[in-house]
N, C-alpha and C positions, 0 to 999 in steps of 0.2 A: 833701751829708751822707751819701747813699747810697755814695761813694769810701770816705770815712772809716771808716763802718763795715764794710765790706769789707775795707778795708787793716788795720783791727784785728784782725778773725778771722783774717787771712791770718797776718797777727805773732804772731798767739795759736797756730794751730797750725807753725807752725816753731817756736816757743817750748817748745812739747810736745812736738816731736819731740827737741829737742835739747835740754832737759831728763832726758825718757826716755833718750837716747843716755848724755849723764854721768851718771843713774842706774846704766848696764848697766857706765859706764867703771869707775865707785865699787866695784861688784861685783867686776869683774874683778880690781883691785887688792886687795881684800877677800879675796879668793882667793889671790894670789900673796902673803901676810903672813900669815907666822904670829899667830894670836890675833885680835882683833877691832881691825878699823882705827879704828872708831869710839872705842873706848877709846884707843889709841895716840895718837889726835891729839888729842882732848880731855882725856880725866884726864890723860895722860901724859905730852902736850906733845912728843911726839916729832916730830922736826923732819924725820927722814931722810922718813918716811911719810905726814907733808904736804907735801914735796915731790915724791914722787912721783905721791902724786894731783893735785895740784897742775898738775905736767907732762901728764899724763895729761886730767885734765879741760880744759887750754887746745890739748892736741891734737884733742881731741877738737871744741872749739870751732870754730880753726882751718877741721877738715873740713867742720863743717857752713855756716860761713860761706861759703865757696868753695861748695859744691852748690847757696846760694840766690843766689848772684851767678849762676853759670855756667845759671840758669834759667831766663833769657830771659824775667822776664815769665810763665812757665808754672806755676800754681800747682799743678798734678798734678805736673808733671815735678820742680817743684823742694821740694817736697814727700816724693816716693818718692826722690827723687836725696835726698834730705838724709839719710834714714832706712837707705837702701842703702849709700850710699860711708862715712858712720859707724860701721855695723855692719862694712862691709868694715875701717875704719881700725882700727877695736877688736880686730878680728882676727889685723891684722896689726901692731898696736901690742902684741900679747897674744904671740906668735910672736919679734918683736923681743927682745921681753923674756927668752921664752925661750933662744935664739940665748946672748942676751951672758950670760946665767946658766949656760949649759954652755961659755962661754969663757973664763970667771973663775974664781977658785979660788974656794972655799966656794961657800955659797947664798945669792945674791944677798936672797931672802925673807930671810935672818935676820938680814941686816945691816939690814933696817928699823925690828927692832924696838930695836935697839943706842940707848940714849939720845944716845950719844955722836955727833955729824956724820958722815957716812963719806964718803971723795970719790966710790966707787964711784956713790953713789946720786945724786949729779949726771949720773954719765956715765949711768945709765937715764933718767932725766928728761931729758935731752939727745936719749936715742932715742925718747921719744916724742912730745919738739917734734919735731925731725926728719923722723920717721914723719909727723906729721899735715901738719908742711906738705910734704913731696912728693906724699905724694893731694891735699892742696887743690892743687897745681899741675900732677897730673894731672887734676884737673877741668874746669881752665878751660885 
């Protein structure tokens, strides 16, 4: 019984950490949209900007899964590893983004709020599956 309740806290705090990480991902994209994303994907229904959180949140996934495999059993290590290479992927999921939005014409942010589909906004959600799984496969 004492494993059990152990392996539970263990699951609860990786659950927190990468909770907290897709909280920080949700921000970030919150940030690169004009207006409030939370209105955009709910009243609004706009599809461009739950897909890119969407992408964003399963890269984000992605990394933290990889830092608790590559943890050997260590629940310190794979614990700060979850919270560090996250916040690294965020970074350079944030970076990415910027990259392809000074390679494209217009501004990437203001084709989210576009009701209309755009293909552009795959190809960002593209870069941030991408982006998460080469850090997850720099991990392990």
């Amino acid at each position: 019984m004492q494993n059990l309740a152990t392996d539970l806290l263990v699951t609860l705090a990786y659950g927190v950490v990468g909770v907290a990480l897709m909280g920080i991902g949700y921000a970030l994209v919150d940030l690169a949209t004009p207006g409030r994303l939370n209105h955009l994907i709910w009243h609004e229904r706009n599809r461009n900007a739950a897909l890119l959180l969407a992408s964003n949140l399963a890269g984000v996934g992605v990394i933290v899964v990889a830092a608790i495999a590559a943890s050997e059993d260590d629940f310190v290590l794979g614990l700060v590893g979850s919270a560090a290479y996250g916040v690294l992927g965020l970074v350079i999921m944030a970076a990415a983004f910027m990259l392809l939005d000074m390679a494209t014409p217009g501004r990437l942010g203001e084709l989210l709020v576009d009701p209309e589909p755009h293909p552009a906004v795959w190809v960002s959600a593209v870069v941030h599956l991408a982006t998460g799984a080469i850090i997850a496969a720099a991990i392990s």
